[in-house]
N, C-alpha and C positions, 0 to 999 in steps of 0.2 A: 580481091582476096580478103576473106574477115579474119579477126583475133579474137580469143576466149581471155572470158574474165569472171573469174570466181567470188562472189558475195562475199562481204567485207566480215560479215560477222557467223553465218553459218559457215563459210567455206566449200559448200556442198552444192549450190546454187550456179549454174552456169550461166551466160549470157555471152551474146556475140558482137562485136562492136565493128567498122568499116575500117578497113587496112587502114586508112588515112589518121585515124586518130590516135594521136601518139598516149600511151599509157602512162607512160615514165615523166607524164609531166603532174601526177598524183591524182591520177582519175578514182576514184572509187566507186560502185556501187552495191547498192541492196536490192536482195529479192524482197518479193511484195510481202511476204509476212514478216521479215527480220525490219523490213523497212515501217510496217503497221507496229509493230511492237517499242519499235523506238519512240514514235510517233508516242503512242498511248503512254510511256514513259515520263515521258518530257513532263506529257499533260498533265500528269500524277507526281509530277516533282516540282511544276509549277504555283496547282492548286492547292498541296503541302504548305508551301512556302505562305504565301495568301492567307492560308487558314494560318499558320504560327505567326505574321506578322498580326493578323486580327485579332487573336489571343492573345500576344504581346499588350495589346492596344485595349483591349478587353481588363486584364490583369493589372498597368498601372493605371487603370480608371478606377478599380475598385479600390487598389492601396490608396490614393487620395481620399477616397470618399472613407476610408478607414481610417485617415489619420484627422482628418475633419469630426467624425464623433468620438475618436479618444480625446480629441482639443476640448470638443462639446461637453464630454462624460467628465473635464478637469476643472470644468469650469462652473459645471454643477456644484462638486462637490468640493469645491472651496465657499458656493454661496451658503450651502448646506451646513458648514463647517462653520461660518459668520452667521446665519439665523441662530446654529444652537448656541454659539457663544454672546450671542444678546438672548438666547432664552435664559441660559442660566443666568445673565446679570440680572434679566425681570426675575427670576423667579426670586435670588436672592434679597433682592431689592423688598419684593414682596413680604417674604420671611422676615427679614430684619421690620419691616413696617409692624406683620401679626406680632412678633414679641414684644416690640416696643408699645404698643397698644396693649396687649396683656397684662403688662405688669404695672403699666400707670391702673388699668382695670380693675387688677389687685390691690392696688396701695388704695385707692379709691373705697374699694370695698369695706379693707380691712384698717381704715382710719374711720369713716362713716358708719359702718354697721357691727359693730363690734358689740352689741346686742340682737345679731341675727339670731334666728329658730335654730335651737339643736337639733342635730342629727334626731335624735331618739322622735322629736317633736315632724320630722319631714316625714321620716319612713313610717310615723305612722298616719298621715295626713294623703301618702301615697297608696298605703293601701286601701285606707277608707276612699280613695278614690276608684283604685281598680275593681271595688266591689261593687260599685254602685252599677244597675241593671238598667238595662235600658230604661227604664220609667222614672228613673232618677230616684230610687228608695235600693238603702243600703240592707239587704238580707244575709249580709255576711255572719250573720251572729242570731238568725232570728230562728227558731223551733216551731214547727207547726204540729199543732196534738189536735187529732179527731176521736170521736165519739168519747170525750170526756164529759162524764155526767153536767149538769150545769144545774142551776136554781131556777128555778121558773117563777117569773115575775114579768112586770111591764117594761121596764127598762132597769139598767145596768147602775149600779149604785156602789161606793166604797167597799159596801160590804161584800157584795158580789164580786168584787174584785178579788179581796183579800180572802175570799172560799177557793176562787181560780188558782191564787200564790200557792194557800196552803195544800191544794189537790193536786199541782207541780210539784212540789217539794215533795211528798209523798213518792212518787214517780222516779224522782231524782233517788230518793231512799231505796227502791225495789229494786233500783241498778246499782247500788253500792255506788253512787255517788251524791259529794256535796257542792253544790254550787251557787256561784251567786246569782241571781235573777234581776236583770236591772230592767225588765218592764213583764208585765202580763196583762194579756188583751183578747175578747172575742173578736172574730170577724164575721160583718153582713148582721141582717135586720134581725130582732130577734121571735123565734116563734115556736108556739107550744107543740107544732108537728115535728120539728128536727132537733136537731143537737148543733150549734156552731162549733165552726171550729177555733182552734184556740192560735193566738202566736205568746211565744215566750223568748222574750229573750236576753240571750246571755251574757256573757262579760266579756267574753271573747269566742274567734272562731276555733278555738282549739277546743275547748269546750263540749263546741254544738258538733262537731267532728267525732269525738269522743261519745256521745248518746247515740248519735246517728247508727256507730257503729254494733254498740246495743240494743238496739231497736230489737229484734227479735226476740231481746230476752222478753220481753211485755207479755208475750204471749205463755208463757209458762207462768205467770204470778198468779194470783188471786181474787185480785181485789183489777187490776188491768189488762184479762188477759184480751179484751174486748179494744181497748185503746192501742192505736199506734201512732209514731210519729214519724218526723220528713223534715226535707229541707223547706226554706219556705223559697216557693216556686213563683217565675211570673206567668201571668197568663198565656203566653205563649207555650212556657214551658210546661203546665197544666195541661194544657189542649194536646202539646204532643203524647206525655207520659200516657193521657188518655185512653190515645190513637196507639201507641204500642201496648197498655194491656189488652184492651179489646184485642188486638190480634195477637195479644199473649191465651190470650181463654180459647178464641177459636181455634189457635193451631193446638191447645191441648186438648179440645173437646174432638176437633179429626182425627189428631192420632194420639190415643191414647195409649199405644205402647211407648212412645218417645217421652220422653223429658225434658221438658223446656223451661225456662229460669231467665230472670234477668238477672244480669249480668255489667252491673255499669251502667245503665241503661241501654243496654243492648240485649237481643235475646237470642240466644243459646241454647243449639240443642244438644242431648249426649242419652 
C-alpha cells in the first residue's frame, strides 16, 4: 500500500512514496520545477554574494591607492611651498643686491661727474641722432630747391654762392617768412644744359616744416612760379617718390574722370 505526499513549496504537486517509509520522521519533497527553481536560486544568491565580496575587495583597493596620492598630492605641495619660500629669499636677496649697487652707482656718478652734459645738450644730441639716414648724413633741417636759376660759369666761386643766399632769401620773402640760413649749396657736376639743384639749410627742423608746408604757394608768385621745393630725400627715397609719380600720371592719364593726389606720399583717389 503507497502514501501521498504533497510538494513542499507549490502544495499542488503530488507524489507517492512505499507504505514502508515513515513520513513523520521529516521527509520533504519537491516537484521538478519548484525543486529547479530553488536550485537556480541558491545559484543567484551564491554568485551575488561572490560578486559583493569582489567589489568589497575592488573598493578597499582603490581607497588605498586614494589615500597613497592625497599623501603624494601633500607632499608636493609642501615642497612647492619650500621652493617658493627660497624663491622669494633669492629674489629679495637679489633686490637688496640691485639697490645696493645703484646707489653706490649714484654716489659715484654724482661725486665724479658733476660736470656731466645737460639735459638741454643730450636731447639735442638724440635727435641729431634719430635723424641721421641711412647714409649717415643728417637731412633733418636740409631744403631742396629745383629749377632755381643759377650763373653759369666754370666752377662754383664765393660769389656764386652768395647769388644762391641771396635768391633763397628772396624765396623766403615771397612766403612771408624770415629765416636764418646756416649753409647754401649746389648739387652734382655743373653744366650749361641743366639747372642743379640746390640744398639749403636751415637752423632748425621747425623751420624746413614750416616752408615745406608752403610749398604750393611758389606757384602763384612771380618771379618763382617755375621753382619748387622738398624735403631733401635719400636716394632710396628719390627712386621710390619716382616710382609712385610715374604711376601718379598714368593712373591720371587712364582715367581722366577720377582725381588722384598725393597724399602723404600716398596716392589717393576721390
Amino acid at each position: 500500500m503507497s502514501q501521498k505526499m504533497n510538494c513542499l513549496l507549490c502544495k499542488t504537486a503530488k507524489t507517492e512514496f512505499p507504505a514502508d517509509v515513515n513520513i513523520a520522521r521529516g521527509l520533504t519533497w519537491l516537484c521538478s520545477y519548484c525543486f529547479t527553481k530553488v536550485r537556480t536560486n541558491q545559484f543567484r544568491t551564491n554568485l551575488a554574494e561572490e560578486t559583493e565580496k569582489e567589489h568589497s575587495k575592488v573598493v578597499r583597493d582603490l581607497e588605498k591607492e586614494l589615500l597613497n596620492c592625497q599623501k603624494q598630492v601633500i607632499d608636493l605641495q609642501k615642497k612647492v611651498i619650500e621652493l617658493q619660500d627660497e624663491g622669494l629669499s633669492a629674489a629679495k636677496a637679489v633686490s637688496d643686491t640691485v639697490k645696493s649697487e645703484m646707489k653706490t652707482f649714484s654716489s659715484v656718478i654724482s661725486t665724479n661727474c658733476a660736470a656731466a652734459v645737460s639735459p638741454s645738450k643730450l636731447q639735442a644730441a638724440f635727435k641729431k641722432t634719430i635723424a641721421l639716414t641711412p647714409d649717415n648724413v643728417d637731412r633733418s633741417c636740409n631744403l631742396m630747391i629745383f629749377n632755381l636759376e643759377e650763373e653759369k660759369g666754370s666752377a662754383d666761386t664765393a660769389a656764386t654762392v652768395e647769388e644762391d643766399r641771396k635768391a633763397v632769401e628772396k624765396i623766403l620773402e615771397e612766403l612771408n617768412e624770415k629765416m636764418k640760413l646756416t649753409d647754401v649749396k649746389r648739387v652734382g657736376a655743373k653744366s650749361e644744359k641743366k639747372t642743379r639743384p640746390m640744398i639749403a639749410t636751415l637752423s632748425s627742423r621747425e623751420n624746413l616744416i614750416t616752408l615745406l608746408k608752403k610749398a604750393r604757394e611758389l606757384k602763384k608768385t612771380k618771379n618763382f612760379h617755375s621753382v619748387y621745393i622738398g624735403p631733401d630725400r635719400t636716394f632710396e627715397e628719390r627712386e621710390s617718390r619716382r616710382k609712385t609719380l610715374e604711376t601718379l600720371k598714368r593712373l591720371r592719364s587712364e582715367n581722366s574722370e577720377k582725381q588722384y593726389f598725393l597724399r602723404k606720399g600716398v596716392i589717393v583717389c576721390e
